[in-house]
Every structure is written in C-alpha cells, then in structure tokens.
N, CA, C and O atoms as CSV, one atom per row, in Angstrom:
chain,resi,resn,atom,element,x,y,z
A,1,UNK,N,N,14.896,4.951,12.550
A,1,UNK,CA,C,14.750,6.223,13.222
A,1,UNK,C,C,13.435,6.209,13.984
A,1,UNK,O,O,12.376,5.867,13.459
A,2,UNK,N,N,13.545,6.562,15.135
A,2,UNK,CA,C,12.256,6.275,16.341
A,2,UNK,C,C,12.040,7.829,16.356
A,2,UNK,O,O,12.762,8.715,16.814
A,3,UNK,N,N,10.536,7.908,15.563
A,3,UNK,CA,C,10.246,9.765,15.982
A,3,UNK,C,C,8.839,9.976,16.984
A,3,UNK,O,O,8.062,9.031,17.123
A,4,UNK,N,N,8.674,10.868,17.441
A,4,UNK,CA,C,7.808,11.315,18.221
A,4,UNK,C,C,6.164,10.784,17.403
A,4,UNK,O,O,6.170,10.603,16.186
A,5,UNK,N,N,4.715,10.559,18.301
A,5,UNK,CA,C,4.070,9.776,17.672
A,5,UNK,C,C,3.398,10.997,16.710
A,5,UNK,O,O,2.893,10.435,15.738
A,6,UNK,N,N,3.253,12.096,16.646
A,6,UNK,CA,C,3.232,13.054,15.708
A,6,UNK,C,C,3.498,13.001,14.972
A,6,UNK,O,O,2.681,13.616,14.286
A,7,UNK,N,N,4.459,12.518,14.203
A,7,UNK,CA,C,5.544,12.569,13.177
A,7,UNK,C,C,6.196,10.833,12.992
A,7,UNK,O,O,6.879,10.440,12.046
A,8,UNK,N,N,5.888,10.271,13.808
A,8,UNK,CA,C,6.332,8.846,13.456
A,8,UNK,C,C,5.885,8.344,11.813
A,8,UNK,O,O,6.358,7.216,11.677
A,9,UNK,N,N,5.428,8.607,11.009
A,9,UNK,CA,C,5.144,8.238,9.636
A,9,UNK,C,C,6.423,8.746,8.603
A,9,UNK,O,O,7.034,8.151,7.715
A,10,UNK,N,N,6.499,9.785,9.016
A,10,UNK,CA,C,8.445,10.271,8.388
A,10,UNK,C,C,8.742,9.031,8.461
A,10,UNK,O,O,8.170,8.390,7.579
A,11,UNK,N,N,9.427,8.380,9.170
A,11,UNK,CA,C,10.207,7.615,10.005
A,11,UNK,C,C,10.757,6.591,8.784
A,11,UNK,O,O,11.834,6.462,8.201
A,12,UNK,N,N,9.272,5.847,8.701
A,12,UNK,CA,C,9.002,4.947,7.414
A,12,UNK,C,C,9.715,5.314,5.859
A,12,UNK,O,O,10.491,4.702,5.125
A,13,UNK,N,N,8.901,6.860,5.769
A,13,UNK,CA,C,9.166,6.871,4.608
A,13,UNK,C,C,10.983,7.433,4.102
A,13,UNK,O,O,11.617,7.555,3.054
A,14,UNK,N,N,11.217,7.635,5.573
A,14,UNK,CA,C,12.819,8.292,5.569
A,14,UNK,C,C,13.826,7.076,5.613
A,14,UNK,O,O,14.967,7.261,5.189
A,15,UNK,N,N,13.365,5.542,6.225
A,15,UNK,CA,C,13.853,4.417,6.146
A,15,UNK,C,C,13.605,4.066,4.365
A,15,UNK,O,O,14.651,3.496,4.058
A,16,UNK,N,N,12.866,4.134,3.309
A,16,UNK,CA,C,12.851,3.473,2.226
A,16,UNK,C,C,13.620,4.311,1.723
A,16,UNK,O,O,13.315,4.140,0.543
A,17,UNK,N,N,14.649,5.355,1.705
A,17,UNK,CA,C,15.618,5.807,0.959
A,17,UNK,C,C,16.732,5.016,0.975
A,17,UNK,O,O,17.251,4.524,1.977
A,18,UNK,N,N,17.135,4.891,-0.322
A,18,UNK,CA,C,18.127,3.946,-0.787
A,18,UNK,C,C,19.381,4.237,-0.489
A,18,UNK,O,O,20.050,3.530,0.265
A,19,UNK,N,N,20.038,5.829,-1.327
A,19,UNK,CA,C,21.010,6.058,-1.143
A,19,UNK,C,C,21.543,7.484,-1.000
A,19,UNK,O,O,20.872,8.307,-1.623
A,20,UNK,N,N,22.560,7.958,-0.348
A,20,UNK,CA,C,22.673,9.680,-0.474
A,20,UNK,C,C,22.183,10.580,-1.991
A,20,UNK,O,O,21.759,11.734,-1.929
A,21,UNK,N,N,22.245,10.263,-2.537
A,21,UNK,CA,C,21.811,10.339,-3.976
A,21,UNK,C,C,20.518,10.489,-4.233
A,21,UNK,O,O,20.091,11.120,-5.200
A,22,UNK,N,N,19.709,9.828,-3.248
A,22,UNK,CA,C,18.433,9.868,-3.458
A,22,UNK,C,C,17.776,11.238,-2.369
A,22,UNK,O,O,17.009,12.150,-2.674
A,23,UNK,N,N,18.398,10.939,-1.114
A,23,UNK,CA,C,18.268,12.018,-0.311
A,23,UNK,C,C,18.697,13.352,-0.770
A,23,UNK,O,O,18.002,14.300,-0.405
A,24,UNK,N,N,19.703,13.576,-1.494
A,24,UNK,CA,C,20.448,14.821,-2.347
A,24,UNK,C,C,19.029,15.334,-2.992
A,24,UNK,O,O,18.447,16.320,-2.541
A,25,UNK,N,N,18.479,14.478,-4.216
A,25,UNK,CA,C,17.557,14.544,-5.005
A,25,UNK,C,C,16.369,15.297,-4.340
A,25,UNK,O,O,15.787,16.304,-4.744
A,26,UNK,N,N,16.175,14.627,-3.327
A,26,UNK,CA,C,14.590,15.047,-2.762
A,26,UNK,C,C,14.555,16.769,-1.814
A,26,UNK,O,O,13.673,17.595,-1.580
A,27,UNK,N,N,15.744,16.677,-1.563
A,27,UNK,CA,C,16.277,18.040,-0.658
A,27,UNK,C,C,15.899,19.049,-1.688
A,27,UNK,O,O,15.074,19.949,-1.528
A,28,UNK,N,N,16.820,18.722,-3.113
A,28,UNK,CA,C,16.179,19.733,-4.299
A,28,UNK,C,C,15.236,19.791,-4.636
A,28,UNK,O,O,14.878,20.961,-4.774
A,29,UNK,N,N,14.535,19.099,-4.881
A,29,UNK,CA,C,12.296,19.171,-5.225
A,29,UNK,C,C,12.130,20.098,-3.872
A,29,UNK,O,O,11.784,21.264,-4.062
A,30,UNK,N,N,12.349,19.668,-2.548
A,30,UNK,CA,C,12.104,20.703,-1.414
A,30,UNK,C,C,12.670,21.975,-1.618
A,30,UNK,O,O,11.971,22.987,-1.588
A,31,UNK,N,N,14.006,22.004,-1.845
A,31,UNK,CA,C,14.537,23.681,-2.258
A,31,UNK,C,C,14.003,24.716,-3.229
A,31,UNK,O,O,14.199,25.929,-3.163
A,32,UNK,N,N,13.131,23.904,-4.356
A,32,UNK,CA,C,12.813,24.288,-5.437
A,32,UNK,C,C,10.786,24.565,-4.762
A,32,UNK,O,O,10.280,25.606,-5.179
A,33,UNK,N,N,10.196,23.987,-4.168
A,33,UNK,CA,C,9.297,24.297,-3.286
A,33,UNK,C,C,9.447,25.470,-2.200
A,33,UNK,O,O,8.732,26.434,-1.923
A,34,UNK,N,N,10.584,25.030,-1.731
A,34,UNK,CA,C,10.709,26.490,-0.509
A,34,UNK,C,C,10.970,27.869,-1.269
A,34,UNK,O,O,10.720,28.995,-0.839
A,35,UNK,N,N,11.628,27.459,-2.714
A,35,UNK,CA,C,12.067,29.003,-3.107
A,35,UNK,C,C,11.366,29.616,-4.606
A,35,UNK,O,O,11.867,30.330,-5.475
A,36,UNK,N,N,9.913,28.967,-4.478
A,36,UNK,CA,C,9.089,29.202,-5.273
A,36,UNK,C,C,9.045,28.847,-6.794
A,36,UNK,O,O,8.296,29.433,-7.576
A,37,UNK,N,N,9.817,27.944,-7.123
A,37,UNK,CA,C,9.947,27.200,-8.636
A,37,UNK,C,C,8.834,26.575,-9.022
A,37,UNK,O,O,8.294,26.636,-10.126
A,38,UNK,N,N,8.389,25.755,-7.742
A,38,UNK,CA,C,7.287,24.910,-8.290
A,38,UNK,C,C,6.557,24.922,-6.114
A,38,UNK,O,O,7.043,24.865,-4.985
A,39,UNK,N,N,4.874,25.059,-6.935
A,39,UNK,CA,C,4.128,25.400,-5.804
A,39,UNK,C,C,4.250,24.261,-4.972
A,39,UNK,O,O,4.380,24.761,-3.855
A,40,UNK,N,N,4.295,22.772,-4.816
A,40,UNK,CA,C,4.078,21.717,-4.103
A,40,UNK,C,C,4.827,20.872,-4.906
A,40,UNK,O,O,5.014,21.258,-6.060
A,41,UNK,N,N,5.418,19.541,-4.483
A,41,UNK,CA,C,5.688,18.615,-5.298
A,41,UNK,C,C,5.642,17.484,-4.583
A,41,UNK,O,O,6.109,17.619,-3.452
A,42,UNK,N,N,5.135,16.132,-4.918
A,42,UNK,CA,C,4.910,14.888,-4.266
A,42,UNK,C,C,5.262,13.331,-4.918
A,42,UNK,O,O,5.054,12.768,-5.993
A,43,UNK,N,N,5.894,12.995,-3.665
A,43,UNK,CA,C,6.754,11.857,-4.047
A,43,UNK,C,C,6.050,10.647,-3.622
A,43,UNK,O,O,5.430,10.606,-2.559
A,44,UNK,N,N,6.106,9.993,-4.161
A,44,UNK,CA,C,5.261,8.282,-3.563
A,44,UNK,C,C,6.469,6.994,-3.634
A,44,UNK,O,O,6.847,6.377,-4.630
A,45,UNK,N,N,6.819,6.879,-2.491
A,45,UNK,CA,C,8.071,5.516,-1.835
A,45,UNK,C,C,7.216,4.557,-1.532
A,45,UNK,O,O,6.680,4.747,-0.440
A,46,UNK,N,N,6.741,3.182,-2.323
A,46,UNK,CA,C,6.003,2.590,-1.586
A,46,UNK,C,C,4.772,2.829,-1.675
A,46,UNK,O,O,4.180,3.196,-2.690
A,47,UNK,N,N,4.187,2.572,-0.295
A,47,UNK,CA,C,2.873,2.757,-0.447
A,47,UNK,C,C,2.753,3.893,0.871
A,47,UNK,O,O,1.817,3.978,1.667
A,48,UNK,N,N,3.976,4.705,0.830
A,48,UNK,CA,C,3.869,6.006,1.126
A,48,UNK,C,C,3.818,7.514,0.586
A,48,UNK,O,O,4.922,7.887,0.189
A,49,UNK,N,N,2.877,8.400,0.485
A,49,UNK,CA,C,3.346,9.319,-0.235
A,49,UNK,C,C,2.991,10.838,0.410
A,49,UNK,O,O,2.044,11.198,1.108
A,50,UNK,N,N,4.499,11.794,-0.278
A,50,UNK,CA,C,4.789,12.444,0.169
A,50,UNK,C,C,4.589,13.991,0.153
A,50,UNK,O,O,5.736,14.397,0.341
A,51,UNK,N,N,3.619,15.306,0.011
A,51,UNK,CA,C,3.049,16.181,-0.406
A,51,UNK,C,C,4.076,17.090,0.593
A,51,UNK,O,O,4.090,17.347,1.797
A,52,UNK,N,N,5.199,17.542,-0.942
A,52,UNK,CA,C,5.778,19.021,-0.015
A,52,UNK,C,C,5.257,20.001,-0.378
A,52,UNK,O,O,4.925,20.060,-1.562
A,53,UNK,N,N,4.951,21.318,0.659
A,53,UNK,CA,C,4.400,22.092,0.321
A,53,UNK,C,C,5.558,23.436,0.869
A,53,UNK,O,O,6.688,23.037,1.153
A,54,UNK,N,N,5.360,24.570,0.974
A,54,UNK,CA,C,6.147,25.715,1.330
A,54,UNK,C,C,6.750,25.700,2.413
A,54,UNK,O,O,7.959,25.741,2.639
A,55,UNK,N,N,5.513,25.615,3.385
A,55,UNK,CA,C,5.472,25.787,4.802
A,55,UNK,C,C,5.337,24.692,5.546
A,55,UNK,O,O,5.744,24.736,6.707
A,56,UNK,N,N,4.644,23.296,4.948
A,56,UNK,CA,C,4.906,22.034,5.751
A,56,UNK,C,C,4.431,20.990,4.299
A,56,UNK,O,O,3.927,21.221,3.199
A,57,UNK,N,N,4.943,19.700,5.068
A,57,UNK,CA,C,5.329,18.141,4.442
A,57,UNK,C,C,3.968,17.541,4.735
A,57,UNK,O,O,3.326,18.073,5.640
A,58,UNK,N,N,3.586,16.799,4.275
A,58,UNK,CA,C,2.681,16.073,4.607
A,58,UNK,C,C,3.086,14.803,4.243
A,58,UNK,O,O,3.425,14.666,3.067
A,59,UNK,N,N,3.145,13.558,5.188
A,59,UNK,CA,C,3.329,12.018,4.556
A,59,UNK,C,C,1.776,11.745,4.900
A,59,UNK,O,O,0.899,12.344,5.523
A,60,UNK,N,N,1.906,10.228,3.996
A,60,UNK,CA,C,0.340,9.749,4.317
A,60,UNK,C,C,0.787,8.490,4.036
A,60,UNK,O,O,1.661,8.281,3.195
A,61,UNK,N,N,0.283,7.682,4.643
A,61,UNK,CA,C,0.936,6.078,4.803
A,61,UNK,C,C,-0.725,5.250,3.835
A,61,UNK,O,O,-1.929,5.462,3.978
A,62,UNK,N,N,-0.226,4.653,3.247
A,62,UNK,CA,C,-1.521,4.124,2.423
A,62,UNK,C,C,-1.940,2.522,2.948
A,62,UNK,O,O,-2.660,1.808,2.249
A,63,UNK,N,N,-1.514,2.173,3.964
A,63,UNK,CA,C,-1.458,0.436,3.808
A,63,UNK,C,C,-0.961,0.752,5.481
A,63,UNK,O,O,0.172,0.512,5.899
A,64,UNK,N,N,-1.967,1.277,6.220
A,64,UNK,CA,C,-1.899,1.194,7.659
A,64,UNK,C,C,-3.222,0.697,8.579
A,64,UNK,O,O,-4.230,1.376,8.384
A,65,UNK,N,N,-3.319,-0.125,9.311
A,65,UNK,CA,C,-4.554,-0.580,10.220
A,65,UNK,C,C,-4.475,0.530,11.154
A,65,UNK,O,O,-5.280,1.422,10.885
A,66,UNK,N,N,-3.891,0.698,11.968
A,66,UNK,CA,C,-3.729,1.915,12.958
A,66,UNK,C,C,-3.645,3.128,12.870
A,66,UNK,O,O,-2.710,3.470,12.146
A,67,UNK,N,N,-4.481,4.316,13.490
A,67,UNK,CA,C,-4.052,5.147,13.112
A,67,UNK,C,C,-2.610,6.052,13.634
A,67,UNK,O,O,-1.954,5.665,14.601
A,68,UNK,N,N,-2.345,6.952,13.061
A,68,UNK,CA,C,-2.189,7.710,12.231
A,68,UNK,C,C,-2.050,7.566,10.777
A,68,UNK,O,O,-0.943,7.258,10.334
A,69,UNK,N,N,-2.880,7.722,10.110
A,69,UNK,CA,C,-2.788,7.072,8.772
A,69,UNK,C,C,-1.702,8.887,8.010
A,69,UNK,O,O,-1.377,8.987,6.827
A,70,UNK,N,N,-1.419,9.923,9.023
A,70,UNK,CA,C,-1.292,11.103,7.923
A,70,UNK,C,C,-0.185,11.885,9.329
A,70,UNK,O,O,-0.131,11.269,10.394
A,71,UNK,N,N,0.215,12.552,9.252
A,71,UNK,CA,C,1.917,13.285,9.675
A,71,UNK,C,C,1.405,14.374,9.252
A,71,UNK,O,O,0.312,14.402,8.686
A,72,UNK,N,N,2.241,15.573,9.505
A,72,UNK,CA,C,2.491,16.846,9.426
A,72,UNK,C,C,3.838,17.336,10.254
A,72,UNK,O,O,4.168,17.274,11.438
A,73,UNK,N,N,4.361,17.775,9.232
A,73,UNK,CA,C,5.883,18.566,9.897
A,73,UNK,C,C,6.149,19.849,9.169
A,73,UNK,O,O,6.021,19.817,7.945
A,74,UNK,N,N,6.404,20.658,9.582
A,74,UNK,CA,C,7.284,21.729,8.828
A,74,UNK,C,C,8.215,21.401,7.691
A,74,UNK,O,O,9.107,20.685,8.145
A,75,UNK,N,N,8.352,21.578,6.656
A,75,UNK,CA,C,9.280,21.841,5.364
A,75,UNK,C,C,10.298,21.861,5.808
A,75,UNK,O,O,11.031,20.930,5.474
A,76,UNK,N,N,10.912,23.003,6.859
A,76,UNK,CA,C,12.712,23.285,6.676
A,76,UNK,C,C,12.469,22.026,7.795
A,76,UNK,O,O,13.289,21.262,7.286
A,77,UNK,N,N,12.015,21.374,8.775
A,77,UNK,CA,C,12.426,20.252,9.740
A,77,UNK,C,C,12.501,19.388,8.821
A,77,UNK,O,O,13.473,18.635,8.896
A,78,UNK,N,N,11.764,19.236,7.935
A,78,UNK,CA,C,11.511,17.579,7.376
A,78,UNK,C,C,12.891,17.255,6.510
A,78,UNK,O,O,13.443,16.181,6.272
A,79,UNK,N,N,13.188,18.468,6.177
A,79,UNK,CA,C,14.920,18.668,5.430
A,79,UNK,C,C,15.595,18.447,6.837
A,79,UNK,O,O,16.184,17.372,6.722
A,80,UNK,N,N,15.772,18.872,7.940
A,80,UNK,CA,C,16.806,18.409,8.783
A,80,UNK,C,C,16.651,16.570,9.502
A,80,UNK,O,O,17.333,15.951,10.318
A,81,UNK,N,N,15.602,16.268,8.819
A,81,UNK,CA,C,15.393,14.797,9.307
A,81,UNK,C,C,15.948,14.384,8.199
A,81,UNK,O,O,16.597,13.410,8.581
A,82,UNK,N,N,16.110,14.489,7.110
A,82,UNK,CA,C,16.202,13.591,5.790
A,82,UNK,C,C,18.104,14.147,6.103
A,82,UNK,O,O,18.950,13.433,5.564
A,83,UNK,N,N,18.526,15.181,6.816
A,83,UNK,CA,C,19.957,15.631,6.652
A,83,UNK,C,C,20.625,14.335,8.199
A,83,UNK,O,O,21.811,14.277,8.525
A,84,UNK,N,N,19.793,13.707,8.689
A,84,UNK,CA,C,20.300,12.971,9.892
A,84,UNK,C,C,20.493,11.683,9.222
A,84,UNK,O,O,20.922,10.717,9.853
C-alpha cells in the first residue's frame, strides 16, 4: 500500500498483518478506544509500534535512517485503512 508521505509509516505497519483475524482483532482494541473502555491502547508489529488514542493513531517506526521516524492519522481513518 503506497500512502501519502504524511502517513507513509501506516503503510509498513498495515503490510505486517498476517491475517483477517488479525485485522478483525485490532479494529476491536480501536472500537473499545473510540467508545471509551480503555483510554489508549498500543500494539508493537515488529519494530513498529502502534499508540491508539480517541481522536488519532500514532505509528512510530523504531529501526528507520530517514526521517519520518513518527505518522499521525485520525482513529476512525486509520480503521478505514486497516478496512482496505
């Protein structure tokens, strides 16, 4: 997936998902964030990791020479990228 250079760090961490199953999984930690269960929750794929928060996602790439070493997207987008 080729994303805008804003957001190109998704990209990565949306390529190391294995299987629908896993994408299912992570949609719920986000649903359960958007609808106040739990304040933030963060996932680490790799040597990427992932800080959802209410209102936006944060990836952070740990093992990059170049920058952008860090992303920012909105919460409900970062669910319609992980739904593509």
């Amino acid at each position: 997936m080729i994303l805008p250079e804003e957001i190109c760090l998704f990209s990565g961490f949306i390529e190391n998902i294995a299987t629908i199953e896993q994408v299912d999984e992570y949609i719920e930690y986000i649903e359960k964030v958007i609808n106040g269960t739990n304040e933030n929750f963060e996932i680490e794929l790799y040597a990427t990791s992932l800080l959802i928060k209410k209102d936006v996602t944060i990836v952070e790439k740990f093992i990059r020479i170049e920058v952008p070493h860090e992303n920012t997207i909105e919460t409900k987008q970062f669910i319609e990228l992980l739904l593509v």
